[in-house]
PDB file of N, CA, C and O in Angstrom:
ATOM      1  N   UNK A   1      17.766  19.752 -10.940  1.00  0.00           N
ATOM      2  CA  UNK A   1      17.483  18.458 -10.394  1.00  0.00           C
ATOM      3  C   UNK A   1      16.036  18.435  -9.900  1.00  0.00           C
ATOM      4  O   UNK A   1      15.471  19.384  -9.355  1.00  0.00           O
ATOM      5  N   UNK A   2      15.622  17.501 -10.099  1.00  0.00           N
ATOM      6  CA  UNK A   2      13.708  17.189  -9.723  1.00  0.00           C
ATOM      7  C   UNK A   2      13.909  16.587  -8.752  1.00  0.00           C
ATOM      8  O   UNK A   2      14.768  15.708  -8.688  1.00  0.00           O
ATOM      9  N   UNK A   3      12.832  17.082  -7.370  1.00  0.00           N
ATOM     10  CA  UNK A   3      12.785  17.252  -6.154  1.00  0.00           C
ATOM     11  C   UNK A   3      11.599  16.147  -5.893  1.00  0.00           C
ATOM     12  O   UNK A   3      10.497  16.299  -6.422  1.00  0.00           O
ATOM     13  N   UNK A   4      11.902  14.975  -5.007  1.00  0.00           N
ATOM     14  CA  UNK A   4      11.133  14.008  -4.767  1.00  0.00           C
ATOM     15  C   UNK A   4      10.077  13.981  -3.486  1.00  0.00           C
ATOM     16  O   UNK A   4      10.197  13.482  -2.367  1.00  0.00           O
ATOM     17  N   UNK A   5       9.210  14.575  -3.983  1.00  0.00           N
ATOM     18  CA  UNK A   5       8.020  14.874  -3.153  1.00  0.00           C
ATOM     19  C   UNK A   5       6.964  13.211  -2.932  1.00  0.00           C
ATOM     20  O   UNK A   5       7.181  12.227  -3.639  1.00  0.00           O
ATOM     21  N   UNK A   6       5.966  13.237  -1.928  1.00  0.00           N
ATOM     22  CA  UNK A   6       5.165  12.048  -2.032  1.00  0.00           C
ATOM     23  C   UNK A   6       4.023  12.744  -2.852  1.00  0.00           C
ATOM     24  O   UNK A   6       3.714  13.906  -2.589  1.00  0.00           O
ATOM     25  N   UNK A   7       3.492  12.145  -3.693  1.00  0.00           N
ATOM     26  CA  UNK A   7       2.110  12.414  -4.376  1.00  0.00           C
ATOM     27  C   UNK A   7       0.788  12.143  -3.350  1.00  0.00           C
ATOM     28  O   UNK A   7       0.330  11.041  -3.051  1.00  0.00           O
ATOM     29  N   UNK A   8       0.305  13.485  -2.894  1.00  0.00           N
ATOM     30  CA  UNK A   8      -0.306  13.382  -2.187  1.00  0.00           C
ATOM     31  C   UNK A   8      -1.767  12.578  -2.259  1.00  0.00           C
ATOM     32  O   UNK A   8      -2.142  11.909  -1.296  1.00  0.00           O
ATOM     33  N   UNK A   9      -2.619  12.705  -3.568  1.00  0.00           N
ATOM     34  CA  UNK A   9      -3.143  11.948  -3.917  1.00  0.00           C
ATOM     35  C   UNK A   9      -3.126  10.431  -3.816  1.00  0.00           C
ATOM     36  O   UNK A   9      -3.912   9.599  -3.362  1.00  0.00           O
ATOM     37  N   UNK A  10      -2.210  10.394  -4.272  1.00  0.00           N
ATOM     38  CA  UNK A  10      -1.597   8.867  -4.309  1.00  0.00           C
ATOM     39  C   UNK A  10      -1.713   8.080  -2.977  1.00  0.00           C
ATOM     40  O   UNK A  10      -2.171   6.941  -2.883  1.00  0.00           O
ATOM     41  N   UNK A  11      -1.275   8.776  -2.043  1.00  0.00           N
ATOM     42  CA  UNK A  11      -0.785   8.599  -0.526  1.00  0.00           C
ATOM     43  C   UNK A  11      -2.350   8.099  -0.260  1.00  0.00           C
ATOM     44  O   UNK A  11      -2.561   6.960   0.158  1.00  0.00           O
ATOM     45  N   UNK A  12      -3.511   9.099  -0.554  1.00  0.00           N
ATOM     46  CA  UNK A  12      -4.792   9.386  -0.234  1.00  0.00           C
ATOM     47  C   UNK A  12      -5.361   7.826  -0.536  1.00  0.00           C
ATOM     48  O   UNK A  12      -5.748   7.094   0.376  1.00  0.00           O
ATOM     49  N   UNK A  13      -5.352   7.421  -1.996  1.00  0.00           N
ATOM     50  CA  UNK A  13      -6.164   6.446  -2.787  1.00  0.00           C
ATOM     51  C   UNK A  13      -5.306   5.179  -2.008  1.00  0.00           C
ATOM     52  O   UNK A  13      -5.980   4.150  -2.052  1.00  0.00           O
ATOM     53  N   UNK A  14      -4.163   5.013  -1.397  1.00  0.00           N
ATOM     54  CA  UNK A  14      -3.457   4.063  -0.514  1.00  0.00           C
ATOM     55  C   UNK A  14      -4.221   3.924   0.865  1.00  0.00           C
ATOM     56  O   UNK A  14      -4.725   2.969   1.456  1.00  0.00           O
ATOM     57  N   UNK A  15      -4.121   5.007   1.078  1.00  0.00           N
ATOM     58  CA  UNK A  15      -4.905   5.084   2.050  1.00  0.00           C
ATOM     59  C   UNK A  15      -6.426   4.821   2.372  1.00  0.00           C
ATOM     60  O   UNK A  15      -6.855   4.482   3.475  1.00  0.00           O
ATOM     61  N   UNK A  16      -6.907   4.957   1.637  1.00  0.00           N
ATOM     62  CA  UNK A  16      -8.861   4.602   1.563  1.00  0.00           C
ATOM     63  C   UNK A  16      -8.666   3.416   0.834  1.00  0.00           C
ATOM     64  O   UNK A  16      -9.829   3.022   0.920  1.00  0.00           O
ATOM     65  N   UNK A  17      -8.040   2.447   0.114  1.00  0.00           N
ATOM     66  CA  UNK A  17      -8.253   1.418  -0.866  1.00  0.00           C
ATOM     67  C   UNK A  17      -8.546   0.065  -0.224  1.00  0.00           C
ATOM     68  O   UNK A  17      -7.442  -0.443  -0.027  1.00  0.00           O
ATOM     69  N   UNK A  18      -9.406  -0.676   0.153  1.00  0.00           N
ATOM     70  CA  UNK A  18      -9.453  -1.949   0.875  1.00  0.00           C
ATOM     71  C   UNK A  18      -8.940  -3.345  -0.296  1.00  0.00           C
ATOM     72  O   UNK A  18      -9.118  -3.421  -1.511  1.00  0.00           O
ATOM     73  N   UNK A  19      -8.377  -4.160   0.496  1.00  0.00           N
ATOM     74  CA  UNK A  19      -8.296  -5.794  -0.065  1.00  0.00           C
ATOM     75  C   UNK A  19      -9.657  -5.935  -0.826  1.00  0.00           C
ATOM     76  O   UNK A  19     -10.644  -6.365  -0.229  1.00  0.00           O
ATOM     77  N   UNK A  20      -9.720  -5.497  -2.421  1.00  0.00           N
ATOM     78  CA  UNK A  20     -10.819  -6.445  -2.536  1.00  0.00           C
ATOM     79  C   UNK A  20     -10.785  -7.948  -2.503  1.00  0.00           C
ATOM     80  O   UNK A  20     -11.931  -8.385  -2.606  1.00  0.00           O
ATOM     81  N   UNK A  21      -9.762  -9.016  -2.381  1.00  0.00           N
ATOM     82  CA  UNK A  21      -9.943 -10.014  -2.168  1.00  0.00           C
ATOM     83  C   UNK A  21      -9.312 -11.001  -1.424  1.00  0.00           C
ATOM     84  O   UNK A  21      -8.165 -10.633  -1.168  1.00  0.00           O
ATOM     85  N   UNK A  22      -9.554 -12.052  -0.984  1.00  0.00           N
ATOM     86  CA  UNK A  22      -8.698 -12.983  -0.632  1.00  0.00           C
ATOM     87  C   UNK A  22      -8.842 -12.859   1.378  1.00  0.00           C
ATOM     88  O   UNK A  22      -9.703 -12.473   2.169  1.00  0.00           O
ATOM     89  N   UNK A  23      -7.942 -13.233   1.438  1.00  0.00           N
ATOM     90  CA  UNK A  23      -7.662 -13.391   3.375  1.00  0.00           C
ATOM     91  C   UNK A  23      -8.573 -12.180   3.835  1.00  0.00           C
ATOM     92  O   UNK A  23      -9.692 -12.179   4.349  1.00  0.00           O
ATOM     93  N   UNK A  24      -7.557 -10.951   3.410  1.00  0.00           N
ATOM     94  CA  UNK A  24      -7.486  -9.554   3.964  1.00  0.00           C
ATOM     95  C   UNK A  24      -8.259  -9.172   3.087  1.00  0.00           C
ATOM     96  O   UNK A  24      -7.741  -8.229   2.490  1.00  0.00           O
ATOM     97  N   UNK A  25      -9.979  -9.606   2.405  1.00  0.00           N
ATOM     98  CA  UNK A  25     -10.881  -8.678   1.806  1.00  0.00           C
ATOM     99  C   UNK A  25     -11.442  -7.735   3.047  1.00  0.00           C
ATOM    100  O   UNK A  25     -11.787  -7.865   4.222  1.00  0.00           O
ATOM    101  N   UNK A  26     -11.291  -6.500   1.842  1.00  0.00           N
ATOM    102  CA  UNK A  26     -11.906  -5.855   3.013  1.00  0.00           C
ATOM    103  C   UNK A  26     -11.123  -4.702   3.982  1.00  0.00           C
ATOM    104  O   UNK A  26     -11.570  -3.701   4.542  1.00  0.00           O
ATOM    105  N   UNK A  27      -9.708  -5.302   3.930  1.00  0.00           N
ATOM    106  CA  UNK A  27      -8.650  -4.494   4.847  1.00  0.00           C
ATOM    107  C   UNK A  27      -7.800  -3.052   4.005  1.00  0.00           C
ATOM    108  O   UNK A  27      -7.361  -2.843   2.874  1.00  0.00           O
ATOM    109  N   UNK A  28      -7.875  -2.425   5.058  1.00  0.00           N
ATOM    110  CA  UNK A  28      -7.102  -1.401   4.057  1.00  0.00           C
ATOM    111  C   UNK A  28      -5.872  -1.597   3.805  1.00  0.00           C
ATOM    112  O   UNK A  28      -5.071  -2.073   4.609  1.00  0.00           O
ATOM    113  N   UNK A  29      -5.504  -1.080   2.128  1.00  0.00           N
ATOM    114  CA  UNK A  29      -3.877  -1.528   1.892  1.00  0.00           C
ATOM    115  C   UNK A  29      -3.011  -1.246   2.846  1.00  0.00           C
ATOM    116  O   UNK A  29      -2.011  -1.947   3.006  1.00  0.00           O
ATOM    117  N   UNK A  30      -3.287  -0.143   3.637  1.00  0.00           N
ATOM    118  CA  UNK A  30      -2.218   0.215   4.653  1.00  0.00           C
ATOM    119  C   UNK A  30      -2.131  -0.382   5.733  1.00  0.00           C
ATOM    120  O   UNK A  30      -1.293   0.072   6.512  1.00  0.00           O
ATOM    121  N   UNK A  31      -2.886  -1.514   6.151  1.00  0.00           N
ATOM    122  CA  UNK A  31      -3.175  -1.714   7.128  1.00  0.00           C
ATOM    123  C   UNK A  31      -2.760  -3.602   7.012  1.00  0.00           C
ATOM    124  O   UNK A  31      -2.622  -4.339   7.989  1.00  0.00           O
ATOM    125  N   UNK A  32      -2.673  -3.893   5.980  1.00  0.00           N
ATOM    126  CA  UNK A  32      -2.317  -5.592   5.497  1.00  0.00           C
ATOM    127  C   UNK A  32      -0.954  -5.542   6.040  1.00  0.00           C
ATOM    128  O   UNK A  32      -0.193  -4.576   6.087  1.00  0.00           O
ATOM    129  N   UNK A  33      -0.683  -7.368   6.649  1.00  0.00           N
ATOM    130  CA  UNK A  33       0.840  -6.934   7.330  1.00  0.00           C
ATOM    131  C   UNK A  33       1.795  -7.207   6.370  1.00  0.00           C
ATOM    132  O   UNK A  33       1.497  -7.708   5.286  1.00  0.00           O
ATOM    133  N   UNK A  34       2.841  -6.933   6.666  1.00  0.00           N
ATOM    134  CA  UNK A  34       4.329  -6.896   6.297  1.00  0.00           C
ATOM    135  C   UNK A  34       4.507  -7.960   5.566  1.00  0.00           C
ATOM    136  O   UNK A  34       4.843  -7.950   4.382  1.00  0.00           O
ATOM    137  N   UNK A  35       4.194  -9.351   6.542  1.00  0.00           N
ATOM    138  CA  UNK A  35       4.527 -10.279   5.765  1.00  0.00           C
ATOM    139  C   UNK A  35       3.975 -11.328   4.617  1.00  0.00           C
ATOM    140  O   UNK A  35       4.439 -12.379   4.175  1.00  0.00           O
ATOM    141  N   UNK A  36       2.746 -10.556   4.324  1.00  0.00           N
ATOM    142  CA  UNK A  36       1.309 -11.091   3.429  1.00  0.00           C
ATOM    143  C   UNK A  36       2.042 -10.054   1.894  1.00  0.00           C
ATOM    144  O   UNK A  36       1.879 -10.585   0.796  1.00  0.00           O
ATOM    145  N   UNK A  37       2.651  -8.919   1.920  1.00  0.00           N
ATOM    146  CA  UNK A  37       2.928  -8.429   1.149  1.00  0.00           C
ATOM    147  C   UNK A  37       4.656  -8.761   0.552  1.00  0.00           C
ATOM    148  O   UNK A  37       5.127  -8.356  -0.511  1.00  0.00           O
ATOM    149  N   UNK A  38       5.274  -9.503   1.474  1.00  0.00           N
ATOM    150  CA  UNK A  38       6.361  -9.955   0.995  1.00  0.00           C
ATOM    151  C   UNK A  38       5.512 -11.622   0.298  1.00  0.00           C
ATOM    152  O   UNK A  38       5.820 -12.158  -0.767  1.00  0.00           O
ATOM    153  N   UNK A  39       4.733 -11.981   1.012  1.00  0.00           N
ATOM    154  CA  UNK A  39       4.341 -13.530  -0.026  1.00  0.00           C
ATOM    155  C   UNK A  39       4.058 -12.815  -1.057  1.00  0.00           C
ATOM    156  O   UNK A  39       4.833 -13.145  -1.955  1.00  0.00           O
ATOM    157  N   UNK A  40       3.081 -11.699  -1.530  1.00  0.00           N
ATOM    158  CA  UNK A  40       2.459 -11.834  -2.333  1.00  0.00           C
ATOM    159  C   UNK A  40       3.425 -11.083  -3.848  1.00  0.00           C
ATOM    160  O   UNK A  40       3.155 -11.167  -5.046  1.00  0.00           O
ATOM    161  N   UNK A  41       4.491 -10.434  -3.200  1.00  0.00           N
ATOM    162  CA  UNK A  41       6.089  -9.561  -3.663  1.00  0.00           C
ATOM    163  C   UNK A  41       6.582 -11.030  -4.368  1.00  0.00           C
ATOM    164  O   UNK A  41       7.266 -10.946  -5.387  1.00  0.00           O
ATOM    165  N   UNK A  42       6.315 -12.075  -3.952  1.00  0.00           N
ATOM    166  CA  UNK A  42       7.438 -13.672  -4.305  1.00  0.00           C
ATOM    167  C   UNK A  42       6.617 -14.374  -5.164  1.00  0.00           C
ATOM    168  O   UNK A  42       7.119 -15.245  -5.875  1.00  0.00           O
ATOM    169  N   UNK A  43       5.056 -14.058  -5.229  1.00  0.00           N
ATOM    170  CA  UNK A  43       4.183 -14.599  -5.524  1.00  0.00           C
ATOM    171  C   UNK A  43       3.868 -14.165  -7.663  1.00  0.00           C
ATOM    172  O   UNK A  43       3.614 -14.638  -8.770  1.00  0.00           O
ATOM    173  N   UNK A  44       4.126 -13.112  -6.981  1.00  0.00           N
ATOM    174  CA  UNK A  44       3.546 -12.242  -7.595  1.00  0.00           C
ATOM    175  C   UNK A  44       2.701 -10.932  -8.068  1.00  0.00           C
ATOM    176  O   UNK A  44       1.744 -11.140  -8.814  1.00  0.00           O
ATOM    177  N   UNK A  45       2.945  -9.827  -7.747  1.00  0.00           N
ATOM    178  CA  UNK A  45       1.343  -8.939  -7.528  1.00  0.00           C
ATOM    179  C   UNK A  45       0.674  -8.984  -9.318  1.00  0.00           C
ATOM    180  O   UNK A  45       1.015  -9.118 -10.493  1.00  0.00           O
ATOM    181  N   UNK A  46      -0.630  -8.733  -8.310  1.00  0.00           N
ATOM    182  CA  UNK A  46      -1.891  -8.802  -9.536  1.00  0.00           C
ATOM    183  C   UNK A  46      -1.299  -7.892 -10.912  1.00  0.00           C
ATOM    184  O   UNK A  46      -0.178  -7.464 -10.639  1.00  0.00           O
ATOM    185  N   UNK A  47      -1.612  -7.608 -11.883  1.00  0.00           N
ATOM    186  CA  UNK A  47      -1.450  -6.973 -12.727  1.00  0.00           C
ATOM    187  C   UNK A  47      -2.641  -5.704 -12.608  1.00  0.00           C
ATOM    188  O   UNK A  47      -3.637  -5.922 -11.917  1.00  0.00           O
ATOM    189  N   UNK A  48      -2.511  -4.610 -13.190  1.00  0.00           N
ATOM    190  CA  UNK A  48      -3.099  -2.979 -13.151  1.00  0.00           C
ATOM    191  C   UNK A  48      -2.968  -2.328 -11.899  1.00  0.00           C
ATOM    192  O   UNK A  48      -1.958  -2.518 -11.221  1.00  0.00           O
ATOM    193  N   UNK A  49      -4.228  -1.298 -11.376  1.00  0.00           N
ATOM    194  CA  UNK A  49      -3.946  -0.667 -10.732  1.00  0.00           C
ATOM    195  C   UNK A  49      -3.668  -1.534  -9.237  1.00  0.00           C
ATOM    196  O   UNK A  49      -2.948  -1.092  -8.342  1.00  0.00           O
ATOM    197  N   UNK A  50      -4.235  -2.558  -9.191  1.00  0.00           N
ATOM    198  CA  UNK A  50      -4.388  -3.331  -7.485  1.00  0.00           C
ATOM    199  C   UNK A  50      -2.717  -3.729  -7.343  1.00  0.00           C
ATOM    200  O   UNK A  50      -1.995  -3.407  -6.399  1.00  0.00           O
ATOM    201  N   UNK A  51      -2.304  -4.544  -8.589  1.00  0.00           N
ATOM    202  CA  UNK A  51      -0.596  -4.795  -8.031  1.00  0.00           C
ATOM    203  C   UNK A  51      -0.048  -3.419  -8.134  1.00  0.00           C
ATOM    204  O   UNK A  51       0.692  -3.081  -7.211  1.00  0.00           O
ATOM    205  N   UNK A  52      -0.303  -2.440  -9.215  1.00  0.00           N
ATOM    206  CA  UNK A  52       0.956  -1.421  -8.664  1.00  0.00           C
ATOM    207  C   UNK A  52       0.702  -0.598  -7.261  1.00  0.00           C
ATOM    208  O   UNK A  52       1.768  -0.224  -6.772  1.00  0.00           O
ATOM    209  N   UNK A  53      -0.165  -0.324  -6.695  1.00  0.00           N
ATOM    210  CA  UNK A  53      -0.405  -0.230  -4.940  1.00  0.00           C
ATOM    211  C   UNK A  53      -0.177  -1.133  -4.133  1.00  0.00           C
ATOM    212  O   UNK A  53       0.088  -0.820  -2.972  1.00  0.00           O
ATOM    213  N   UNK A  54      -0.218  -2.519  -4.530  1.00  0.00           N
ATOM    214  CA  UNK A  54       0.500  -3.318  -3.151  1.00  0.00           C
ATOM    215  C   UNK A  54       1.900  -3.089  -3.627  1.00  0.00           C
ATOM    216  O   UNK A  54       2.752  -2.707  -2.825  1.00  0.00           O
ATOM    217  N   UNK A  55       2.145  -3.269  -4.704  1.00  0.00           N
ATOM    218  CA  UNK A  55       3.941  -3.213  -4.891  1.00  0.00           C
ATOM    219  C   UNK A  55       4.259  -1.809  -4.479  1.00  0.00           C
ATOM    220  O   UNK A  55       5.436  -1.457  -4.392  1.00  0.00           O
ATOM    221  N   UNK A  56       3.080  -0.826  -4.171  1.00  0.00           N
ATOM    222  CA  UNK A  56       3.994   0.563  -3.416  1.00  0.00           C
ATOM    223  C   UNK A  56       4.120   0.253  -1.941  1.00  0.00           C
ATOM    224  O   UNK A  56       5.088   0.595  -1.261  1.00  0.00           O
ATOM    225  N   UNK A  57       2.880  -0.545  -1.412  1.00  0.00           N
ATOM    226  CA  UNK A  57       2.673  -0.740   0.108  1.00  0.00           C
ATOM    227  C   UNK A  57       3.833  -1.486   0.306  1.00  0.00           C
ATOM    228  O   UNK A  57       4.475  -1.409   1.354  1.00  0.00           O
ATOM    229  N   UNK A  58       4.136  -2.180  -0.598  1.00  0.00           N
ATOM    230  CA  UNK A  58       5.144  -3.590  -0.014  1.00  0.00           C
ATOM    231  C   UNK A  58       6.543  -2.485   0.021  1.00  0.00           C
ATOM    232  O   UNK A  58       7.149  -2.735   1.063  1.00  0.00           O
ATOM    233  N   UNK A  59       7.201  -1.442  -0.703  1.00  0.00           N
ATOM    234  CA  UNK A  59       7.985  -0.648  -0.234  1.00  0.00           C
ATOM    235  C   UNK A  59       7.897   0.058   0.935  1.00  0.00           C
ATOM    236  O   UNK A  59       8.613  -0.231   1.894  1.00  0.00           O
ATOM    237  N   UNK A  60       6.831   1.255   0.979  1.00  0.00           N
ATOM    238  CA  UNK A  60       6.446   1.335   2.381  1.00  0.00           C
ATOM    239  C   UNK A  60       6.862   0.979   3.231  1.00  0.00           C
ATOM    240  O   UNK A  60       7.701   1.693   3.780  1.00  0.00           O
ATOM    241  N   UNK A  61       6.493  -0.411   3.863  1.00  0.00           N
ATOM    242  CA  UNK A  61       6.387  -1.417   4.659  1.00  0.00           C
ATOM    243  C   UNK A  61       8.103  -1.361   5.230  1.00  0.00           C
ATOM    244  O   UNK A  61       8.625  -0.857   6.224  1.00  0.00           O
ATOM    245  N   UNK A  62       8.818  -2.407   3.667  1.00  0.00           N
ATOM    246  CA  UNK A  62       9.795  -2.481   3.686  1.00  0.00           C
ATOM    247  C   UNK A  62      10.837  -1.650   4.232  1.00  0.00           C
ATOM    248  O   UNK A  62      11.870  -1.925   4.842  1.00  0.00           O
ATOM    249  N   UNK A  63      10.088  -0.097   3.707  1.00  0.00           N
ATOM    250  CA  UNK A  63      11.155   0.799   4.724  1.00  0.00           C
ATOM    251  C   UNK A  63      10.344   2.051   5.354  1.00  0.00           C
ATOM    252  O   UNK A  63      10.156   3.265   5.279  1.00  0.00           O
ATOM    253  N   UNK A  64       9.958   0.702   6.116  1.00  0.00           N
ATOM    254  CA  UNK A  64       9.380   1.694   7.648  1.00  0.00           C
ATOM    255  C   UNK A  64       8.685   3.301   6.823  1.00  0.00           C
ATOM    256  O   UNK A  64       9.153   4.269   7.422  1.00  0.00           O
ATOM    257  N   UNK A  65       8.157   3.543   6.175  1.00  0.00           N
ATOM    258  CA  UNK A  65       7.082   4.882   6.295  1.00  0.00           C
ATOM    259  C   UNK A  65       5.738   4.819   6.041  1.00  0.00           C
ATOM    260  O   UNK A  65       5.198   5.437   5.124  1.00  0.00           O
ATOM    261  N   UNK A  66       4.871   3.711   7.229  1.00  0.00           N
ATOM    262  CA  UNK A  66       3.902   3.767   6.908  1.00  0.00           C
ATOM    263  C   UNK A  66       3.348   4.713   7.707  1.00  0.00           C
ATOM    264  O   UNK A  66       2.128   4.669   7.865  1.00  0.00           O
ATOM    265  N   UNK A  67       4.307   5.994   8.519  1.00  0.00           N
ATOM    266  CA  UNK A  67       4.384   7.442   9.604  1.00  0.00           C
ATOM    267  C   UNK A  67       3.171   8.150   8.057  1.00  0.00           C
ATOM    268  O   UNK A  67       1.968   8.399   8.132  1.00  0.00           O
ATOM    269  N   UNK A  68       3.945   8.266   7.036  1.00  0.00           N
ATOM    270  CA  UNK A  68       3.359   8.756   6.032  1.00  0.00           C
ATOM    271  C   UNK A  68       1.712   8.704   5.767  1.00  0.00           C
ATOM    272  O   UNK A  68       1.040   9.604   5.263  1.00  0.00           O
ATOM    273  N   UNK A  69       1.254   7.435   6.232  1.00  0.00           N
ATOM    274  CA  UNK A  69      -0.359   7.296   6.721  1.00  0.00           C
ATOM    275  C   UNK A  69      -1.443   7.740   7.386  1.00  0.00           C
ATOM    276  O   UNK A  69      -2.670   7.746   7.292  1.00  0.00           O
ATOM    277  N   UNK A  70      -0.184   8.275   8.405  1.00  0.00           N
ATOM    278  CA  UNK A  70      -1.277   8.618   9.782  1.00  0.00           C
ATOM    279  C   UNK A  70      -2.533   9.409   9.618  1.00  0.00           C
ATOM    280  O   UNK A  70      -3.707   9.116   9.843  1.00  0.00           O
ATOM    281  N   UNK A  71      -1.732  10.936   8.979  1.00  0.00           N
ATOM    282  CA  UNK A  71      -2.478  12.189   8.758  1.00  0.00           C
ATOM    283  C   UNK A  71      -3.431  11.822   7.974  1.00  0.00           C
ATOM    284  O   UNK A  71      -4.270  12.719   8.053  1.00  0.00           O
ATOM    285  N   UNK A  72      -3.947  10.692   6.962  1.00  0.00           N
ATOM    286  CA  UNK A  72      -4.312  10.523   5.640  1.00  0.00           C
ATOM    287  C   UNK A  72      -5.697   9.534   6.225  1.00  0.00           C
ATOM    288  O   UNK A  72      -6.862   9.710   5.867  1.00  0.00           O
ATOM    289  N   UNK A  73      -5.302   8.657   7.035  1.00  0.00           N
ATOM    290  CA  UNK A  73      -6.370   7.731   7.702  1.00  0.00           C
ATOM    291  C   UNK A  73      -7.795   8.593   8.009  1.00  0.00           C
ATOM    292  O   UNK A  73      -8.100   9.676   8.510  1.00  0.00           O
ATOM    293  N   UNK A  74      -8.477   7.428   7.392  1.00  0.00           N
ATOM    294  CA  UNK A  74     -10.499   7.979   7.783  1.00  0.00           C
ATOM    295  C   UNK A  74     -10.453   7.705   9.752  1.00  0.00           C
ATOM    296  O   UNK A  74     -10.230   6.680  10.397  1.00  0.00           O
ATOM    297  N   UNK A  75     -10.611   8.409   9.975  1.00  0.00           N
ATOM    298  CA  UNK A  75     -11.363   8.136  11.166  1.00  0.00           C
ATOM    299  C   UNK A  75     -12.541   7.759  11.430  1.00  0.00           C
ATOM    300  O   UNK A  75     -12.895   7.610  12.600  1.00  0.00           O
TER     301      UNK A  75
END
């Protein structure tokens, strides 16, 4: 059985990636709220790499592990 680890990388590029556009240009994905990512979940996310990272944030979110961030954040 294959053992479900977080891709640490992954976690990383979530972590450093800002809004390039709109309201929240500028903001880091991890950091956009809860409920900007459920509009944008109903809306639609962008197509390539920008929707498949909000559609990970918008899980995240959804279930509470944005704990998973902390260590990863620029100071």
């Amino acid at each position: 059985m294959e053992e479900l680890f977080p891709d640490t990388d992954r976690l990383l590029q979530l972590a450093r990636t800002r809004m390039p556009y709109g309201k929240y240009a500028g903001v880091l994905l991890v950091d956009l709220p809860e409920p900007y990512l459920v509009w944008m979940r109903q809306k639609g996310f962008p197509g390539g790499e920008l929707g498949a990272m909000l559609a990970c944030m918008y899980e995240v979110k959804a279930n509470g592990l944005e704990y998973l961030f902390e260590p990863l954040r620029r100071r």
